[in-house]
Structures are given as structure tokens and as C-alpha cells.
N, C-alpha and C positions, 0 to 999 in steps of 0.2 A: 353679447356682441353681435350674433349673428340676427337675433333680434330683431334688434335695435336699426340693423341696417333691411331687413326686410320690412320694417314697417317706415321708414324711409324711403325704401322704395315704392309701396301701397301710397305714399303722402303723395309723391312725385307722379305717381300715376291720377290719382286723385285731382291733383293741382291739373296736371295737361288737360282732363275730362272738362275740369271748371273753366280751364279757359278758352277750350274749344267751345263751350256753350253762350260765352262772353262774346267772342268773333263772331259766332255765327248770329247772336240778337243784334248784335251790333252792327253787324255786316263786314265788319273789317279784314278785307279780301288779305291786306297783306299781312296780319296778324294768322289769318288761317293759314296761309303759304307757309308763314313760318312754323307753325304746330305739325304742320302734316310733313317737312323737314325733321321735323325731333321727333317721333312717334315713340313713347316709349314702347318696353315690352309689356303688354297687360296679360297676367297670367289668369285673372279673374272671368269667366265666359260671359257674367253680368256685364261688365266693363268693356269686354268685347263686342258682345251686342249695344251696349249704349255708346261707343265710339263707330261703330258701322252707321246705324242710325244718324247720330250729328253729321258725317262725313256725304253721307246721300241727302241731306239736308242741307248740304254746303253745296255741296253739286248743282242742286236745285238751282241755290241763289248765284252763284258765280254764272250759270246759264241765264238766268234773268238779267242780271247785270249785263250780261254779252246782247244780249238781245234789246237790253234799252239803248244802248251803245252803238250797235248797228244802227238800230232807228234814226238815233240823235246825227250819227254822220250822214244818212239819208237827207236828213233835215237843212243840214248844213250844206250839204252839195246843191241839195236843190233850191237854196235860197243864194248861194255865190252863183249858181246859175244863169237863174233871175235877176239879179244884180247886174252882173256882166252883161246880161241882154241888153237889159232898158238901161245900162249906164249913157247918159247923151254926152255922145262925141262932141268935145268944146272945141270950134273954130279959132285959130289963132288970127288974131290983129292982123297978119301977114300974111295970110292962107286967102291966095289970090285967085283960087282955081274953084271954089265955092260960088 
């Protein structure tokens, strides 16, 4: 019994490793959010260092992400910018003072 349920917990730890490595090729920020929410307990110091690893390796790319992100609202501000500038004020039919 007691086993059976330690090597259940070795599968469960297992299973979070493989799916943190899935999130992180994949980049799937909210699948990571969520794994780094469940963390099991790894008793294993192999598993510990290969989960420290993935985890700075997520770091990396969640700060990429942030930084493309920044860029792209950059991009955007300064193109409603320019828009707004050169948008040309249309004269109405009844705008007598033109």
C-alpha cells in the first residue's frame, strides 16, 4: 500500500516535470501560471534541479513576452498618435465660419 501510493506520488511529480516542459516549448503562459500554482513536493534533488532550471527558463520567456508587449503598446500609441494628428477635420455643410 504504502508502495504503491509512493510511486504514485514519483508518477505525479513526474507528470508536473513533463508538463512544465510542454508550457514552457509551447510558451503557454497560462498553463505555466497554473503548474507553478500546484507545485508538488519533489523529494528527488535530480527533479529539484530540473524543476529550478525549467522555472528560470520560464522566467526568461514571461520577461520576453513582457518586453514584446511593451514594444507592441509603444507601437500602438505612436501610430493613434499619428492618426489623431493628421486625421483632417471635415467642414460641415453649415460651418459658416470657415
Amino acid at each position: 500500500m504504502f508502495l504503491e501510493s509512493f510511486l504514485l506520488l514519483g508518477e505525479k511529480q513526474l507528470m508536473w516535470l513533463n508538463d512544465l516542459k510542454v508550457a514552457l516549448v509551447l510558451q503557454d503562459t497560462k498553463k505555466m501560471e497554473q503548474l507553478l500554482d500546484n507545485i508538488p513536493t519533489l523529494d528527488n534533488l535530480e527533479d529539484i534541479k530540473q524543476a529550478k532550471l525549467l522555472i528560470d527558463q520560464m522566467l526568461e520567456v514571461v520577461t520576453q513576452k513582457k518586453e514584446q508587449t511593451t514594444l507592441s503598446m509603444q507601437k500602438i500609441r505612436k501610430n493613434l498618435d499619428f492618426l489623431n494628428a493628421t486625421a483632417s477635420h471635415k467642414k460641415h455643410k453649415l460651418d459658416i465660419f470657415s
